[in-house]
C-alpha positions in Angstrom: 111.1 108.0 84.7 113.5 109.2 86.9 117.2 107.8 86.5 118.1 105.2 89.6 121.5 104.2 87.9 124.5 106.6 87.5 122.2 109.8 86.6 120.8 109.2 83.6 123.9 107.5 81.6 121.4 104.2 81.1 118.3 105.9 80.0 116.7 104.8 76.8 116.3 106.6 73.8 114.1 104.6 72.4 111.9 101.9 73.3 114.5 98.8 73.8 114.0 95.1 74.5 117.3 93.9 76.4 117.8 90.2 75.8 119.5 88.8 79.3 121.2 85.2 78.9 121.5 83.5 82.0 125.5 81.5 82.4 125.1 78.8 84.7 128.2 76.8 84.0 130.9 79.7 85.0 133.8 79.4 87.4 132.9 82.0 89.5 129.0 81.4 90.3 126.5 81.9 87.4 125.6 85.5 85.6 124.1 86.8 82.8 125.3 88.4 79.4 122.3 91.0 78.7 122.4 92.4 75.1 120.3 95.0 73.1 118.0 93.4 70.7 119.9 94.5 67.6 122.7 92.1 69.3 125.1 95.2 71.0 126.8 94.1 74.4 125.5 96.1 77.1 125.7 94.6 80.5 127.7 90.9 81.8 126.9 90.4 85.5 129.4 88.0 86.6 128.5 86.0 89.9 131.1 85.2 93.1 130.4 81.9 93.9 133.0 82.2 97.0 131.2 85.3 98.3 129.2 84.9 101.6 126.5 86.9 100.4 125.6 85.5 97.1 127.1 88.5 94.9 126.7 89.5 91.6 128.9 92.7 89.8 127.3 94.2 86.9 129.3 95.8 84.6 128.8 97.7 81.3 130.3 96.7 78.1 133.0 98.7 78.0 134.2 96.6 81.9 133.5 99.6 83.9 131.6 98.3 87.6 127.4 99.8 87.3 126.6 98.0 90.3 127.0 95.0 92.9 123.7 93.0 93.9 124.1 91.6 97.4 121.4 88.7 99.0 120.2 90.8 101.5 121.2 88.8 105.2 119.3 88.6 108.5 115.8 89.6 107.0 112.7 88.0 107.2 112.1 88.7 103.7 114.4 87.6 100.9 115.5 90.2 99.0 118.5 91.7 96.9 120.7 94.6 98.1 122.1 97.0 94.9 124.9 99.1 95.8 127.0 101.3 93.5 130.8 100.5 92.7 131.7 102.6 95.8 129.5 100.6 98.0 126.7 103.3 98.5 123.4 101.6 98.5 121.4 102.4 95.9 118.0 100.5 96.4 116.8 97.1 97.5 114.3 94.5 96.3 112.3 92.1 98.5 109.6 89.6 98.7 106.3 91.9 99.2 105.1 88.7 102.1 106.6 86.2 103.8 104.4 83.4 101.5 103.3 83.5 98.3 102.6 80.6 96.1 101.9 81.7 92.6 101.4 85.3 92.2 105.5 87.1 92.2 105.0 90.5 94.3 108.1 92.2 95.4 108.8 95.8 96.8 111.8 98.1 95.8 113.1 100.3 98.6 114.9 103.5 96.9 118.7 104.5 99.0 116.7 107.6 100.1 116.0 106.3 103.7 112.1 106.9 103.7 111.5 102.9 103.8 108.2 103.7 101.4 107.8 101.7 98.6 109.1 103.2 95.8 108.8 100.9 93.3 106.3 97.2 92.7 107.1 94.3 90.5 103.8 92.4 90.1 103.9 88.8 88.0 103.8 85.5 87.8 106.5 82.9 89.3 105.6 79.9 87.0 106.0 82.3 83.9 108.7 84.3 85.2 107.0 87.4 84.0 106.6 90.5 85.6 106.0 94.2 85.7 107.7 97.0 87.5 106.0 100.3 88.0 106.2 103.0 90.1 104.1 103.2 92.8 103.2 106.9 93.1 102.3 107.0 89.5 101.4 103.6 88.7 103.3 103.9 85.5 105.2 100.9 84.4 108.7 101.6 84.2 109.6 97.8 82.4 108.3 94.6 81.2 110.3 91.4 82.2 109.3 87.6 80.8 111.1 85.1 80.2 112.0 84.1 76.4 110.6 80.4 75.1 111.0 76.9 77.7 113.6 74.8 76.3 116.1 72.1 77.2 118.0 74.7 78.6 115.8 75.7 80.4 114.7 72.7 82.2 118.1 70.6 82.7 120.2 73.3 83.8 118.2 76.3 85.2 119.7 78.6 82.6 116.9 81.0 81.7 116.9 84.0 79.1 114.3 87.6 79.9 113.5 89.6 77.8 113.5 93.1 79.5 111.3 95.6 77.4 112.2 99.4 78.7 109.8 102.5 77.3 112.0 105.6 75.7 113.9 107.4 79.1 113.7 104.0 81.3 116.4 103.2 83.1 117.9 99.9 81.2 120.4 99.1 84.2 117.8 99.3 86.8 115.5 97.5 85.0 118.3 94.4 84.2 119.6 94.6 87.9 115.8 94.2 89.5 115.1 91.2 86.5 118.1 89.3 87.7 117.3 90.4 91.9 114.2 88.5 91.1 115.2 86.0 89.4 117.6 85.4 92.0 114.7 85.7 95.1 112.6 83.3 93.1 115.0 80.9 92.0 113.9 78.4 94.6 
């Protein structure tokens, strides 16, 4: 796969499953801790819940900005925006339709300007599980469920993914389309 995020500085070595914690109780609108699965900080996304455009800043562990998601205005289909820490937009994710009840199909747009599909994730809204692949290839680029229904869960909205990326996927593109997603289907 080809890097989205930062050329390459993201890519997997290895197979890794990225555990991302959702934070709904926060200050400053919720976010998400995302952690390798031997525990390792990787990614906090930290919301701004004074923002007119729901945003989100992920950064990487060490506090450097990897990229803003934006809720994409004035569109018939709700989507996320994903610009880089200079602004520069660096791909979008939308709803594939207008309605859908139970099936979870959503088109990413590349910054390149073609307005092809570059990218579909293809799930499940009651599971919260979903695929993205690439849709010249059909190769799937990540894996994304949602790990175990608890009280959590249920009372507060606070869910946890699981985000499974094969050796040279891109793990910040991966996490920022999980949490667009989770963020478009939220409702």
């Amino acid at each position: 796969m080809s890097s989205i995020i930062e050329g390459g500085r993201w890519n997997a070595k290895e197979p890794m499953e990225l555990i991302c914690k959702e934070n709904v109780f926060s200050l400053s609108g919720d976010g998400f801790e995302i952690k390798a699965h031997n525990g390792r900080n990787m990614f906090k996304v930290e919301g701004h819940a004074m923002s007119m455009r729901d945003r989100k800043t992920m950064h990487a562990a060490d506090g450097t900005i990897v990229a803003e998601l934006r809720e994409k205005a004035f569109s018939l289909h709700k989507g996320q925006d994903v610009v880089d820490r200079e602004g520069h937009f660096i791909f979008t994710v939308r709803k594939a339709g207008m309605i859908q009840m139970v099936r979870s199909n959503l088109e990413i747009y590349l910054g390149d300007g073609d307005r092809e599909i570059d990218f579909e994730v293809k799930g499940d809204f009651l599971s919260k599980s979903f695929k993205i692949t690439k849709k010249s290839t059909g190769k799937e680029v990540a894996n994304i469920s949602r790990k175990g229904l608890n009280a959590s869960n249920m009372m507060f909205g606070a869910d946890t993914y699981v985000v499974s990326v094969p050796t040279g996927g891109d793990m910040a593109f991966a996490v920022l389309v999980a949490i667009a997603a989770d963020e478009i289907y939220q409702e």
